[in-house]
Backbone as numpy.savetxt, mean C-alpha at the origin, in Angstrom:
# Nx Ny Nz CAx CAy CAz Cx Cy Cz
2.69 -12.38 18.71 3.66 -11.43 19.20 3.14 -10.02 18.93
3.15 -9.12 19.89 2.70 -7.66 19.73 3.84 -6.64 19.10
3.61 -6.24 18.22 4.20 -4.90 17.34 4.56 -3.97 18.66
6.07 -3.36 18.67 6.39 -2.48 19.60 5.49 -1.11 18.96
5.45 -0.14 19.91 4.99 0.90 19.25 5.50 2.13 20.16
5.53 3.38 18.95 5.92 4.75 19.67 4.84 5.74 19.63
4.86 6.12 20.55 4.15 7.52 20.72 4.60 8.85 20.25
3.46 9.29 19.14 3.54 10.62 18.63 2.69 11.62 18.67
2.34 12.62 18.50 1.63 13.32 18.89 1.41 14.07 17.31
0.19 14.25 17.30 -0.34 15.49 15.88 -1.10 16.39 16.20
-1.34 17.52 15.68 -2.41 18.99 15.66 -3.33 18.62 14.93
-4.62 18.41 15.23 -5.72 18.16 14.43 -6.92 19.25 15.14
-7.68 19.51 13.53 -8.83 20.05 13.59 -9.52 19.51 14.87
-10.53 20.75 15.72 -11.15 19.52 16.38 -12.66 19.42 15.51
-13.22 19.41 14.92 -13.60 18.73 13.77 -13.18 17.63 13.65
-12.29 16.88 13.15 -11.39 15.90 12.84 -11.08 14.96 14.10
-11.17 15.59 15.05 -10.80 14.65 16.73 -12.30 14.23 17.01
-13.52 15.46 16.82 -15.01 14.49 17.68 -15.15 13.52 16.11
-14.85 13.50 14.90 -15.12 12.54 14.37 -14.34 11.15 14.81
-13.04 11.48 14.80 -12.25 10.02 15.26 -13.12 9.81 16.84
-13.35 10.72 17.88 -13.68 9.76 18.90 -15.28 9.48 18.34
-16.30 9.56 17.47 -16.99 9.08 17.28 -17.02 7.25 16.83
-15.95 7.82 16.19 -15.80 6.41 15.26 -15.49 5.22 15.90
-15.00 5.85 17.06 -13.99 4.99 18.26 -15.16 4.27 19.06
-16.01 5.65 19.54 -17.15 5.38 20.18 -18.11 4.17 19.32
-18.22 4.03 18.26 -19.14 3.23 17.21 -18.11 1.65 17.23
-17.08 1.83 16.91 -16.52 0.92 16.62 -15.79 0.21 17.90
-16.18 0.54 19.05 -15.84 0.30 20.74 -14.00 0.02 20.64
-13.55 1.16 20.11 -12.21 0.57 20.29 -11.32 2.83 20.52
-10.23 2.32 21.01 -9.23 3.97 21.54 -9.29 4.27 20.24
-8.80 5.50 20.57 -8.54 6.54 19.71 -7.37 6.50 18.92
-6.42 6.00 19.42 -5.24 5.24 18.76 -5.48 3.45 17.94
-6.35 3.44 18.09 -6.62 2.01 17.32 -7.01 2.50 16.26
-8.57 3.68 15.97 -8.80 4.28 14.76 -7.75 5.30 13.82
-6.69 6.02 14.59 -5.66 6.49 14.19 -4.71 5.58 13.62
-4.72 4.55 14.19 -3.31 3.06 13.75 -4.06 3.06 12.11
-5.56 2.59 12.34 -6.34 1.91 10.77 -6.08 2.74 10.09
-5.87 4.00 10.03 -6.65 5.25 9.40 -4.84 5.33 8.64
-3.47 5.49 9.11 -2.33 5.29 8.87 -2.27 4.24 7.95
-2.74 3.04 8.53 -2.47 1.93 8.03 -2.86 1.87 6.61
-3.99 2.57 6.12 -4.82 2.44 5.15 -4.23 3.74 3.82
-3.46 5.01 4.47 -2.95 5.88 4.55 -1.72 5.20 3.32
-0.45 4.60 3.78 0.49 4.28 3.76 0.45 2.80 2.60
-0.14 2.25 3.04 -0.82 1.18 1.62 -1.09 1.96 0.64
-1.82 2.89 0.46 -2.42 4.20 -0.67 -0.96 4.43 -1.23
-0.30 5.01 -0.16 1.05 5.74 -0.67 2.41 4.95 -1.78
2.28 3.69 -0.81 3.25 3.00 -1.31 2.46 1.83 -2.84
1.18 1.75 -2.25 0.98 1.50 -3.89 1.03 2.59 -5.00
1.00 3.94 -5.00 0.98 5.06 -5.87 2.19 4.88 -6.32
3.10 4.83 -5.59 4.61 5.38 -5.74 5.11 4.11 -6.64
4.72 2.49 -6.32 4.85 1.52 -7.09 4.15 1.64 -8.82
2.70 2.58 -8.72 2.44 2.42 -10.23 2.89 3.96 -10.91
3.45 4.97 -10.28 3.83 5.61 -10.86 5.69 5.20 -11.34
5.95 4.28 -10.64 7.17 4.15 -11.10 7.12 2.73 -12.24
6.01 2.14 -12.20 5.50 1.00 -13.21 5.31 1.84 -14.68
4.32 3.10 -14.35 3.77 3.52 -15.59 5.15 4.05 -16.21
6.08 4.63 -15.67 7.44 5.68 -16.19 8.21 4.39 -16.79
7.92 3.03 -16.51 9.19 2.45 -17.30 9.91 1.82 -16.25
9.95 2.66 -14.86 11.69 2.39 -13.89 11.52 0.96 -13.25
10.52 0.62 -13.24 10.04 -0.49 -12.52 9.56 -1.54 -13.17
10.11 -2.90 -13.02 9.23 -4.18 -13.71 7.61 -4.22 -12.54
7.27 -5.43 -13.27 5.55 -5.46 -12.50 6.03 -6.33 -11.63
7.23 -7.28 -11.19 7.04 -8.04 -9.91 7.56 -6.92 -9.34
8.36 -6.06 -9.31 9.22 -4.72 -8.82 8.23 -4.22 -8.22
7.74 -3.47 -9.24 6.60 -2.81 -8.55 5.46 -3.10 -7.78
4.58 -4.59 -7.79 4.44 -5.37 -6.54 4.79 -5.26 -5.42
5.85 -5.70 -5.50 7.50 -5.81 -4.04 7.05 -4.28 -3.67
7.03 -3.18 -4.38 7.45 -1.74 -3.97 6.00 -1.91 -3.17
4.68 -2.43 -3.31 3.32 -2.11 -2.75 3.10 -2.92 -2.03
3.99 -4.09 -1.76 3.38 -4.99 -0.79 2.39 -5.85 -1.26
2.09 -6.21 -2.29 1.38 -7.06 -2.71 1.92 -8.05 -3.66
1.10 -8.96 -3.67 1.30 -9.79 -4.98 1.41 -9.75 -6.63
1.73 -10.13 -7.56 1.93 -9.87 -8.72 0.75 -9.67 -9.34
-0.15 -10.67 -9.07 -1.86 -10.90 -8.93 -2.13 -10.15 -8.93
-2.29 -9.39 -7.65 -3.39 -8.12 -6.93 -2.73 -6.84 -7.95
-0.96 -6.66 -8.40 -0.97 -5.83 -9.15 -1.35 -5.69 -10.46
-1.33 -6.78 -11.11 -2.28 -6.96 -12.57 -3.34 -6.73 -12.52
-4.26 -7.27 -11.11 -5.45 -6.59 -11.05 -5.66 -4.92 -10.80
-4.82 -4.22 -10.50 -4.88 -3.20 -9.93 -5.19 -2.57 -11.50
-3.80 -2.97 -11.79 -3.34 -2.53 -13.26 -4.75 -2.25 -14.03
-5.26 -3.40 -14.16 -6.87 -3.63 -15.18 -7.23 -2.72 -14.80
-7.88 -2.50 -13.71 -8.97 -1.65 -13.19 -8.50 -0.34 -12.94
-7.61 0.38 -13.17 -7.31 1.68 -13.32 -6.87 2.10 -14.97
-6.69 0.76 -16.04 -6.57 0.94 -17.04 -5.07 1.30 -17.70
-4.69 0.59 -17.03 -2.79 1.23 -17.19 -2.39 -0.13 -18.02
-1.53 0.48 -18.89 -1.24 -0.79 -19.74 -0.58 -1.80 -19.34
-0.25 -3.05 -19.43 0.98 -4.20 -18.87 2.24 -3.93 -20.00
3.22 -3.77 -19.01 4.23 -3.49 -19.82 5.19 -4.82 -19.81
4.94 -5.61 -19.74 5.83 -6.89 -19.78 6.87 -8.11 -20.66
7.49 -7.95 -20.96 8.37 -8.40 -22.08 9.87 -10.01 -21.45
10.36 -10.54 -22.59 11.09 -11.52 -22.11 12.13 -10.89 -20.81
12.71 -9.79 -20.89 13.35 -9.15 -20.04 12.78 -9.37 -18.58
11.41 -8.83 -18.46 10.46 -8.83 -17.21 10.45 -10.61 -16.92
10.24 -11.47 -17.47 9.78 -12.72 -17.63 11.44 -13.36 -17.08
12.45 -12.65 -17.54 13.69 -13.66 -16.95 14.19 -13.43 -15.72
13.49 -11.67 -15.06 13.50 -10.83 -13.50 12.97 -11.79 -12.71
11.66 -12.18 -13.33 10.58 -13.03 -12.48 10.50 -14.60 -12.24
11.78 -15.35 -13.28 12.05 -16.45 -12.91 13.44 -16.48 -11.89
14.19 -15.51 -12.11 15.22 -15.41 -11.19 14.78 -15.27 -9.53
13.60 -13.86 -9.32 12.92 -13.87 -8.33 11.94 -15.01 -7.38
11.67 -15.98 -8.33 11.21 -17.54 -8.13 12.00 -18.51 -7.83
13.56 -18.53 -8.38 14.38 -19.07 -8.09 14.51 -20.03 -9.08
13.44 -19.60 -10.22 13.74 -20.74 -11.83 14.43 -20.39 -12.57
15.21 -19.17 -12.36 15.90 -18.60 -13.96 18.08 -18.79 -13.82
């Protein structure tokens, strides 16, 4: 099934436009396909930030903050490691995450 989509329009450098139609040109696909990736990749960034800054403050458990990035609990523990942020996880977090499983 195809994703509906809307048309918007932005002001860009043209700097910034012969690179996207380069890329377009390299990668044989519109100018709106490299604009879609380029969002797409954009918005993953965003909404995982906003998930570990609300992980690191406390407001958020780690399946929470997962859920907030679109990913798995996994991929956020891994995230976690590799940027060096502590696991904040306790029986509290542990009885969120069996309820969210449907064991608690």
């Amino acid at each position: 099934m195809k994703k509906s989509s809307e048309v918007i329009s932005a002001r860009l450098s043209r700097e910034r436009v012969e690179l996207i139609e380069e890329i377009a040109r390299r990668e044989r696909v519109d100018k709106s396909t490299i604009l879609d990736r380029a969002l797409e990749r954009y918005t993953k960034e965003w909404l995982l930030e906003r998930a570990l800054e609300s992980y690191r403050e406390g407001a958020v458990t780690l399946s929470r903050a997962a859920e907030m990035a679109e990913i798995s609990i996994w991929e956020m523990i891994d995230i976690l490691e590799r940027r060096k942020i502590a696991l904040q996880y306790d029986v509290e977090d542990l009885e969120e995450d069996l309820k969210t499983l449907g064991r608690g």
